[in-house]
C-alpha positions in Angstrom: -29.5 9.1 -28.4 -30.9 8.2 -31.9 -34.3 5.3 -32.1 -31.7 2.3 -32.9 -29.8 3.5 -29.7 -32.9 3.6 -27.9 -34.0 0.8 -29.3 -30.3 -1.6 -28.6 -30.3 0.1 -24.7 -33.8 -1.0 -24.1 -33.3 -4.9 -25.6 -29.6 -5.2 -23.9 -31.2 -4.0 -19.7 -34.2 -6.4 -21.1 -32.0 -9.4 -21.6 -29.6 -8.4 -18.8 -32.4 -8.3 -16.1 -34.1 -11.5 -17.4 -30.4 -13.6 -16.8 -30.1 -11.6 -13.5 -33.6 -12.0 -12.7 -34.2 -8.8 -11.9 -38.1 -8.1 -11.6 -38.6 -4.7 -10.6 -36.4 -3.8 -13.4 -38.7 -6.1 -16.1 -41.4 -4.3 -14.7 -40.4 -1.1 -15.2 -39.7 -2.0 -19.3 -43.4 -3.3 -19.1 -46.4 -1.6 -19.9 -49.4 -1.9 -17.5 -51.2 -4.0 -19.6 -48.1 -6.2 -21.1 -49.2 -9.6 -22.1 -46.0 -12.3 -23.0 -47.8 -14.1 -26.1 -45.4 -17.4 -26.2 -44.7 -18.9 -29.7 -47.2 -21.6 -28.9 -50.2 -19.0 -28.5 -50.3 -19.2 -25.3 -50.8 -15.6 -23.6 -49.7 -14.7 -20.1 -50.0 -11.7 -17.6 -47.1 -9.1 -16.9 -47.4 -10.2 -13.6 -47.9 -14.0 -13.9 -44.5 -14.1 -16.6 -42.5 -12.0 -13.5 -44.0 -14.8 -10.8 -43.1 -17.2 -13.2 -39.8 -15.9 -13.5 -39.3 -15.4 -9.8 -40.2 -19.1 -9.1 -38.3 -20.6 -11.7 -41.6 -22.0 -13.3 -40.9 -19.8 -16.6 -38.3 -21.0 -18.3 -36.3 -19.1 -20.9 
């Protein structure tokens, strides 16, 4: 598997396990010290965006 194919694999299991909700598999993508920095500036915790997506406080 070439970088692009790499690359596409990891974005399409990103995507798939955000609509599925899937947060052990998000945190396995994540790096320990992931930080989500939304379009508005505001920065958030691997762990605080997975909650958030857990809860259904994060919405996407």
């Amino acid at each position: 598997m070439d970088d692009r194919e790499t690359i596409r694999d990891l974005y399409c299991r990103y995507w798939q396990y955000m609509i599925d909700k899937e947060i052990d598999g998000l945190r396995g993508l994540m790096a320990d010290d992931y930080v989500l920095m939304h379009m508005t500036g505001a920065k958030q915790s691997g762990e605080t965006f997975l909650n958030g997506l857990r809860d259904g406080t994060f919405n996407y």
